[in-house]
DOZA-775573 format. One record per residue: residue in three letters; residue number from 1; x, y, z of N, C-alpha, C, CB in turn. Coordinates in steps of 0.02 Angstrom, whole numbers, plus 32768, in hexadecimal, padded with zeros to 4 digits. Glycine has a CB too. Layout:
REM DOZA-775573
type->ALA | seq->NUM | n.u->X | n.v->Y | n.w->Z | ca.u->X | ca.v->Y | ca.w->Z | c.u->X | c.v->Y | c.w->Z | cb.u->X | cb.v->Y | cb.w->Z
...
This chain:
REM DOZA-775573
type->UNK | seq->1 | n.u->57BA | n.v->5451 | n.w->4FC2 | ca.u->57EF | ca.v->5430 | ca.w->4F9D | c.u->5833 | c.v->5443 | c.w->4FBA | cb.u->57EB | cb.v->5442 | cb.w->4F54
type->UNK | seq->2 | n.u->583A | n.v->5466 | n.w->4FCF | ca.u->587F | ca.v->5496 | ca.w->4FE1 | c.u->58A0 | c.v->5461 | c.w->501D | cb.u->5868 | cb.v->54F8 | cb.w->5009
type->UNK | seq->3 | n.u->5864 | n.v->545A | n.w->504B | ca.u->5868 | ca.v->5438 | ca.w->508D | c.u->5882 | c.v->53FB | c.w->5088 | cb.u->582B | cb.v->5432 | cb.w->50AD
type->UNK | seq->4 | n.u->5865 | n.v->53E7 | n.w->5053 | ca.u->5880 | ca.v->5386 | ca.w->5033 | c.u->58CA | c.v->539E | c.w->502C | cb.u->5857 | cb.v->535A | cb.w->4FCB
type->UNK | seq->5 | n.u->58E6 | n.v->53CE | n.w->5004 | ca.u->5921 | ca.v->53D8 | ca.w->4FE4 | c.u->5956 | c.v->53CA | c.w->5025 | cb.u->5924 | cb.v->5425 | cb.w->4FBE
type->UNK | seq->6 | n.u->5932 | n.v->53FB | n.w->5053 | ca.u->595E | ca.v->541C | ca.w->5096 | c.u->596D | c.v->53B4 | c.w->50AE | cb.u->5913 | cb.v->5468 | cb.w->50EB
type->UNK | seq->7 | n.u->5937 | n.v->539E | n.w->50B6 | ca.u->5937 | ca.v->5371 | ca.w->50DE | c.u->596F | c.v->532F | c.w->50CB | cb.u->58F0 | cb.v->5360 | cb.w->50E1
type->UNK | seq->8 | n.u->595E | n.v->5326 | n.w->508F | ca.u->597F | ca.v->530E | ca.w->505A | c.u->59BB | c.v->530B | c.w->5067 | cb.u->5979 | cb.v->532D | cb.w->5025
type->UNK | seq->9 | n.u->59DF | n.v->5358 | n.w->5064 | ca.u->5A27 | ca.v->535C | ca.w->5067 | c.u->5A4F | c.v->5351 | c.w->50B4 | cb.u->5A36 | cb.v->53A1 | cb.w->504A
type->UNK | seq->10 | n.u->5A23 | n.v->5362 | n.w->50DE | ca.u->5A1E | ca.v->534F | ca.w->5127 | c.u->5A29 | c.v->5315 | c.w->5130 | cb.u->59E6 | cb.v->535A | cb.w->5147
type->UNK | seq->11 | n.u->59F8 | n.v->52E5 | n.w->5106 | ca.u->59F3 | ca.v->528D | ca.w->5115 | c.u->5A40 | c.v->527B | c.w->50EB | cb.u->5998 | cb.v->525A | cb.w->50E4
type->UNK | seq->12 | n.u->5A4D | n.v->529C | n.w->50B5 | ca.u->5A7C | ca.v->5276 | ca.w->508D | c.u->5ACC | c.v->527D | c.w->50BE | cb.u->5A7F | cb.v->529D | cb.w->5033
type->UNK | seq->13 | n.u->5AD3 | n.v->52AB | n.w->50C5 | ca.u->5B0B | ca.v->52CF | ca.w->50F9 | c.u->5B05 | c.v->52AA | c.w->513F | cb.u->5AFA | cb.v->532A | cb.w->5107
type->UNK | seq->14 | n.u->5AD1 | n.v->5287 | n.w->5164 | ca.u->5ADE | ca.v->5260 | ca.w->518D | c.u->5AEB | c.v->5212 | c.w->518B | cb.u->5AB8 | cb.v->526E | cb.w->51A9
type->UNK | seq->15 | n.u->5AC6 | n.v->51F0 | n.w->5159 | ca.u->5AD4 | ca.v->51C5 | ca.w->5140 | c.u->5B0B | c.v->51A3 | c.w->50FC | cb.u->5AA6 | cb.v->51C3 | cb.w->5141
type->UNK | seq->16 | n.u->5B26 | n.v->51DE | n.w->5108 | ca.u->5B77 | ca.v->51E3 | ca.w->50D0 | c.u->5B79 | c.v->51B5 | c.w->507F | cb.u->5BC7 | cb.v->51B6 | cb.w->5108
type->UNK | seq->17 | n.u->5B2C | n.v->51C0 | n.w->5070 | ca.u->5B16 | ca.v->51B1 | ca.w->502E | c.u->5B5D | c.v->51B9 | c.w->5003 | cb.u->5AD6 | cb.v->51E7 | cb.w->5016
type->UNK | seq->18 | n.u->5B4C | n.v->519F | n.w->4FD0 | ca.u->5B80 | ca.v->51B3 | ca.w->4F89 | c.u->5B94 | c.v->51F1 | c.w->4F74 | cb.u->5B66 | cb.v->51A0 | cb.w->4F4C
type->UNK | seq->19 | n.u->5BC6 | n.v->51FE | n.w->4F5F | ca.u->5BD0 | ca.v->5253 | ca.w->4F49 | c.u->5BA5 | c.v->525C | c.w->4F14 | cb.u->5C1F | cb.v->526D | cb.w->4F2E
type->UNK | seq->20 | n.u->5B93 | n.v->5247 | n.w->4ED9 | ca.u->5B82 | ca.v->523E | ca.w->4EAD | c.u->5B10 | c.v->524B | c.w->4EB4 | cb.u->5BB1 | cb.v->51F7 | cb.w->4E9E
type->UNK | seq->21 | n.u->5B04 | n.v->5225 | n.w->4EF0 | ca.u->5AC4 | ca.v->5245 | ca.w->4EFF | c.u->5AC5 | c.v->5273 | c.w->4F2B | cb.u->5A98 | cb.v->521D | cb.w->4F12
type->UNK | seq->22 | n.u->5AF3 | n.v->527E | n.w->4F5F | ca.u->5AF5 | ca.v->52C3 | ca.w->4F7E | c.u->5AEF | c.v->52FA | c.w->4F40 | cb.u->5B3F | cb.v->52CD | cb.w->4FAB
type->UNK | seq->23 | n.u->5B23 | n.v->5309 | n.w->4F18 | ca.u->5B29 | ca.v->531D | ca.w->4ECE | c.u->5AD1 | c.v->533C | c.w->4EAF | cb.u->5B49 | cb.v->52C8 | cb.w->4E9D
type->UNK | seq->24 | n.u->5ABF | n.v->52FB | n.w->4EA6 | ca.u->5A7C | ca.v->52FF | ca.w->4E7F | c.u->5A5F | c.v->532B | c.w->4EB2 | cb.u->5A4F | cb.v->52B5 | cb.w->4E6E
type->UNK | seq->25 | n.u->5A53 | n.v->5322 | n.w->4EFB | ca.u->5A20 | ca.v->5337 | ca.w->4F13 | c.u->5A33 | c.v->5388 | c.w->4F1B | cb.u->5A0E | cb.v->530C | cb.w->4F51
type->UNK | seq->26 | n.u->5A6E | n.v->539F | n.w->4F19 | ca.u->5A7A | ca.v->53D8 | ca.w->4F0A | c.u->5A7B | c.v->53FD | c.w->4EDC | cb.u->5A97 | cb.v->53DE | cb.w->4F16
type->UNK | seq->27 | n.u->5A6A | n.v->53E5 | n.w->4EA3 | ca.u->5A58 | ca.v->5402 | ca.w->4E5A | c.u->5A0E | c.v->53FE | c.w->4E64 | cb.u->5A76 | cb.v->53D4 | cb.w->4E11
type->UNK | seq->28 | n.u->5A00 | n.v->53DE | n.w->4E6C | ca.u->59B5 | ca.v->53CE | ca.w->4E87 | c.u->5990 | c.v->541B | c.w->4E89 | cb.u->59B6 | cb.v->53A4 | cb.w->4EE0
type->UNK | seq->29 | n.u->59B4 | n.v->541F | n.w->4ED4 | ca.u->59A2 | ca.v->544D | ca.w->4F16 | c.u->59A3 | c.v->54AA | c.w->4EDC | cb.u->59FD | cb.v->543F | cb.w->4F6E
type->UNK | seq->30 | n.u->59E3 | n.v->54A9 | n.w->4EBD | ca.u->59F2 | ca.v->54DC | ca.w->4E81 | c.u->59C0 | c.v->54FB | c.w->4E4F | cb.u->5A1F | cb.v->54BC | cb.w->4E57
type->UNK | seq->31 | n.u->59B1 | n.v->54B4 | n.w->4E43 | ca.u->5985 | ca.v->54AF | ca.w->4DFA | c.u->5942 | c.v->54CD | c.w->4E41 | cb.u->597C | cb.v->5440 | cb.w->4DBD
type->UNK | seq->32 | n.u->5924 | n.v->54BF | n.w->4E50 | ca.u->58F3 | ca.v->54CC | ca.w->4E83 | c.u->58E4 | c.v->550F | c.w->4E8F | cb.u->5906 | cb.v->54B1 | cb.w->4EBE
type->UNK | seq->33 | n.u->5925 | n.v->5519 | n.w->4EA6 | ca.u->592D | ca.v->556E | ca.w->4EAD | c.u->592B | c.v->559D | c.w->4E63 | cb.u->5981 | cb.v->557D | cb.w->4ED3
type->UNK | seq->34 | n.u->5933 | n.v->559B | n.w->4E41 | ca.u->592B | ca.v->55B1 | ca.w->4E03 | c.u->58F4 | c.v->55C1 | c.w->4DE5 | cb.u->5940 | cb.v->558F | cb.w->4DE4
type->UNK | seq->35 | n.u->58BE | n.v->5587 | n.w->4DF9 | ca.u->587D | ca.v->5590 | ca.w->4DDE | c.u->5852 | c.v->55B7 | c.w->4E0F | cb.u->585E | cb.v->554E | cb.w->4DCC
type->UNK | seq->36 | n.u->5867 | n.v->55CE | n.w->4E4B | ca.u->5855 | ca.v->5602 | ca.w->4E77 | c.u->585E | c.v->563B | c.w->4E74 | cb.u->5864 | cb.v->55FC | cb.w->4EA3
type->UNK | seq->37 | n.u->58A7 | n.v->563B | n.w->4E5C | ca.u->58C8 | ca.v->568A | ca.w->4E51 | c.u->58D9 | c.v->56A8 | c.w->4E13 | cb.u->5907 | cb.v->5691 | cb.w->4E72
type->UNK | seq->38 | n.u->58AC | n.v->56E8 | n.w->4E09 | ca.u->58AC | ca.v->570C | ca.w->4DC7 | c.u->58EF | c.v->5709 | c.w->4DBE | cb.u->588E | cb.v->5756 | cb.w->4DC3
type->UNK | seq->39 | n.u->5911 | n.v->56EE | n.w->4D94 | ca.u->5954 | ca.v->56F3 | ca.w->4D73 | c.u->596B | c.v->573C | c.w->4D45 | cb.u->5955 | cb.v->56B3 | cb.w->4D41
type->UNK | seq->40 | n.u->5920 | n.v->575B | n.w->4D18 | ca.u->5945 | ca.v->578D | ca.w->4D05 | c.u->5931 | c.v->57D2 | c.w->4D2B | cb.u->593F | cb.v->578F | cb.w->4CBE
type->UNK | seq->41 | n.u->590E | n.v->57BF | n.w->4D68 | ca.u->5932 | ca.v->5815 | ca.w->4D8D | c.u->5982 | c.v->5812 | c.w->4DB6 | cb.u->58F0 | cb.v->5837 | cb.w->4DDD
type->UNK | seq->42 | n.u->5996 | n.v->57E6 | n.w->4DB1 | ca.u->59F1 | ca.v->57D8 | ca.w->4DC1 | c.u->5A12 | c.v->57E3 | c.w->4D7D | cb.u->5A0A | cb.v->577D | cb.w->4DDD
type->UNK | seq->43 | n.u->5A3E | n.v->581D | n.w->4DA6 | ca.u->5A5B | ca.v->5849 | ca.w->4D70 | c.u->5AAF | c.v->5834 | c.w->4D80 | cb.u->5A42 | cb.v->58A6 | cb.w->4D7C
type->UNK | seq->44 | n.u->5ADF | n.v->580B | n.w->4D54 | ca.u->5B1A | ca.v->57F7 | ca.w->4D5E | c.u->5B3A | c.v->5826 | c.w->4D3B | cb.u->5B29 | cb.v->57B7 | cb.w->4D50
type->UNK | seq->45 | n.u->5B75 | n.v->582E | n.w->4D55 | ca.u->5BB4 | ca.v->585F | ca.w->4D4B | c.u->5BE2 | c.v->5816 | c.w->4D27 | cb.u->5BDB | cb.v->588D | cb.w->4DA9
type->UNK | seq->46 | n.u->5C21 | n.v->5833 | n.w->4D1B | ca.u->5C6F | ca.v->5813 | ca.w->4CE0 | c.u->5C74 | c.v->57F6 | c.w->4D29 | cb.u->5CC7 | cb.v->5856 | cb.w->4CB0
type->UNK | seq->47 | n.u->5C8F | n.v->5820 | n.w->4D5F | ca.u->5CA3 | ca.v->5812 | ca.w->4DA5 | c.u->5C81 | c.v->57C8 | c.w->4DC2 | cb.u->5C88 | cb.v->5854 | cb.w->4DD4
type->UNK | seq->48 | n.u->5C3C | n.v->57C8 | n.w->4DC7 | ca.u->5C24 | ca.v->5788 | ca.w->4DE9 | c.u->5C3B | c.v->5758 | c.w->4DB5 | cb.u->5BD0 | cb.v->5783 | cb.w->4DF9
type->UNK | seq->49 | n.u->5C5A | n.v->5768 | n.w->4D66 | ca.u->5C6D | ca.v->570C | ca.w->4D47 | c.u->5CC8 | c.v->5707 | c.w->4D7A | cb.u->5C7F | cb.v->5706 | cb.w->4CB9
type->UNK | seq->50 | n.u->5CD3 | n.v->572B | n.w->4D95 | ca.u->5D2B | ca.v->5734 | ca.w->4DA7 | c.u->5D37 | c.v->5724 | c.w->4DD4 | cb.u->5D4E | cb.v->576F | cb.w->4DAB
């Protein structure tokens, strides 16, 4: 799935698609990553909201 994402944003960026689905496919790509990566062994500090 990752590979589609990569490719995706590759294809959209050469073919100068809409901002609006460039957009999507990068929330996309986010949301993707998220469900891969344990979220609560990332430990945020006050500093990383600043």
């Amino acid at each position: 799935m990752r590979v589609q994402c990569e490719t995706s944003l590759r294809i959209a960026d050469e073919y100068n698609v809409r901002k609006y689905t460039k957009q999507r496919l990068e929330l996309l790509e986010l949301e993707m990553k998220s469900l891969f990566e344990n979220d609560k062994v990332k430990q945020k500090g006050l500093s990383d909201f600043m």
